[in-house]
C-alpha positions as CSV (number, residue, x, y, z in Angstrom):
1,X,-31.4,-74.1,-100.1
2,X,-32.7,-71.9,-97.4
3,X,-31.4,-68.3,-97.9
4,X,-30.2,-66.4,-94.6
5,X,-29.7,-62.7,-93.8
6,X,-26.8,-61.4,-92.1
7,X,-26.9,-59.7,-88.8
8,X,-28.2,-56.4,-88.6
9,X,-25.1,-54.4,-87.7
10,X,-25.3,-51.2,-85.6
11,X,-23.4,-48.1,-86.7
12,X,-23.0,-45.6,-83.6
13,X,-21.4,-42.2,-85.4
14,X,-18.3,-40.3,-84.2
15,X,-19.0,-37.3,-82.8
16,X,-17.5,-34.8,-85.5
17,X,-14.4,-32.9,-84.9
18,X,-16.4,-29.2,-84.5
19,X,-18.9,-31.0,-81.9
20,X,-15.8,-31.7,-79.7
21,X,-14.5,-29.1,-77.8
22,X,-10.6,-29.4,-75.7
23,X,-11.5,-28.8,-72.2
24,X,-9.0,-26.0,-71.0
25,X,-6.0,-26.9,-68.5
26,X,-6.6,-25.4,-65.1
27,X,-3.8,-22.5,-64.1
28,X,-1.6,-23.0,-61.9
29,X,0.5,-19.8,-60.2
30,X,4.6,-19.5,-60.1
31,X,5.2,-18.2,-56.6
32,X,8.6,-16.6,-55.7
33,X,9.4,-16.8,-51.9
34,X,11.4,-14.7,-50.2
35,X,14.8,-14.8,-48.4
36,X,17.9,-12.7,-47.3
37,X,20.4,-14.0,-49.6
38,X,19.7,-12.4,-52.9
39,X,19.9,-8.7,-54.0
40,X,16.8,-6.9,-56.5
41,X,19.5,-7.6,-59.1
42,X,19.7,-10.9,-58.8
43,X,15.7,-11.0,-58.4
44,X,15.4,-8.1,-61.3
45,X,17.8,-10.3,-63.5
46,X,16.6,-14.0,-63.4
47,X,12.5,-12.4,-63.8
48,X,13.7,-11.2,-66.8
49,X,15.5,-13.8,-68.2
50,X,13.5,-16.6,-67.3
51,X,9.6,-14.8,-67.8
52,X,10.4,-12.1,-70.0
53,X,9.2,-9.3,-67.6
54,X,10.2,-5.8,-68.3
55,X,13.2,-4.4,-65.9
56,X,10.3,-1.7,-64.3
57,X,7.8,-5.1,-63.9
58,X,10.4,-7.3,-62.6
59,X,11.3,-4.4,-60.2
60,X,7.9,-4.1,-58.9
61,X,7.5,-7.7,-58.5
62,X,11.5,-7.8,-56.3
63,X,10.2,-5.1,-53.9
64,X,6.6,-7.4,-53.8
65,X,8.8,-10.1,-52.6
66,X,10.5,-8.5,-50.5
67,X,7.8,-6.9,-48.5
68,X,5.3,-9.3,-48.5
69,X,7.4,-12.6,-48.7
70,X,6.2,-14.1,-51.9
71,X,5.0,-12.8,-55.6
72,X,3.1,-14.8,-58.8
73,X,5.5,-14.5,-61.1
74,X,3.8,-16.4,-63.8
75,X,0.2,-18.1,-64.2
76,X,-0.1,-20.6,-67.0
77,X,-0.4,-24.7,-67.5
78,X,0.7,-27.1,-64.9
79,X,3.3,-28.3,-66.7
80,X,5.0,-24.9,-67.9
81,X,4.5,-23.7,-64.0
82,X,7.0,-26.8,-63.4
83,X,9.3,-25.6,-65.2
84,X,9.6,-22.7,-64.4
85,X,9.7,-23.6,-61.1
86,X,12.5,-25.5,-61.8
87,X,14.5,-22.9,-63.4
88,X,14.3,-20.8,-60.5
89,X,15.6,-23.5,-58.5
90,X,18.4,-23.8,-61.1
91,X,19.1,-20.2,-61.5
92,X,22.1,-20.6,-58.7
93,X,23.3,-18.2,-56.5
94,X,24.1,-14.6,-56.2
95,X,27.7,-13.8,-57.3
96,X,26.7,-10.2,-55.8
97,X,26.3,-12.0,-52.4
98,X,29.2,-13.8,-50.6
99,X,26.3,-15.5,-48.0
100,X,24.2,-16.5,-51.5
101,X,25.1,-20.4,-51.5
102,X,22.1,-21.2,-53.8
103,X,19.3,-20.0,-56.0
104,X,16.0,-18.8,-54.7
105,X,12.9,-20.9,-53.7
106,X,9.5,-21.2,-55.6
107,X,6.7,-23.2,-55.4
108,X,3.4,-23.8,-57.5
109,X,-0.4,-23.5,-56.5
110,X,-3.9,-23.9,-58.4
111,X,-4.6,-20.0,-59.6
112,X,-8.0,-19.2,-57.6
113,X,-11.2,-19.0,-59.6
């Protein structure tokens, strides 16, 4: 009886796990709009609460609103940007304000280069 060889098989190797490097997630920018129906308390407060920011940085960043119509309030991932986003949109309105029917309005960009 004739003898026969197997196939020749191929083995292509893994790249190992120190040759692969995680490809960073692009920033993305909380912005903070302004509007007329919320006081720096209300501003000061929920920047606190919701980013962590110091009363004197959260106080620089209500009067940035306020003069120049919108403020970055936080840079990180995509996906924390939406949520914060959405917290600001669930932060409600500002008992210090009888015209303050709801919370303020924020939006999310790319962070430039």
């Amino acid at each position: 009886m004739a003898q026969t060889e197997a196939p020749a098989t191929v083995a292509t190797a893994a790249p190992a796990a120190a040759d692969v490097k995680p490809r960073p997630q692009p920033p993305y920018n909380v912005i903070l709009l302004d509007d007329d129906d919320h006081t720096y308390d209300y501003v000061i407060e929920m920047l606190q609460k919701l980013f962590g920011h110091s009363k004197e940085r959260a106080f620089q960043m209500a009067k940035e609103v306020d003069t120049t119509g919108r403020v970055i309030v936080d840079t990180t991932t995509l996906e924390r940007a939406e949520l914060k986003r959405d917290q600001i949109h669930a932060y409600g309105p500002d008992w210090r304000l009888k015209r303050s029917r709801g919370s303020m309005s924020a939006r999310i960009e790319p962070a430039g280069d």
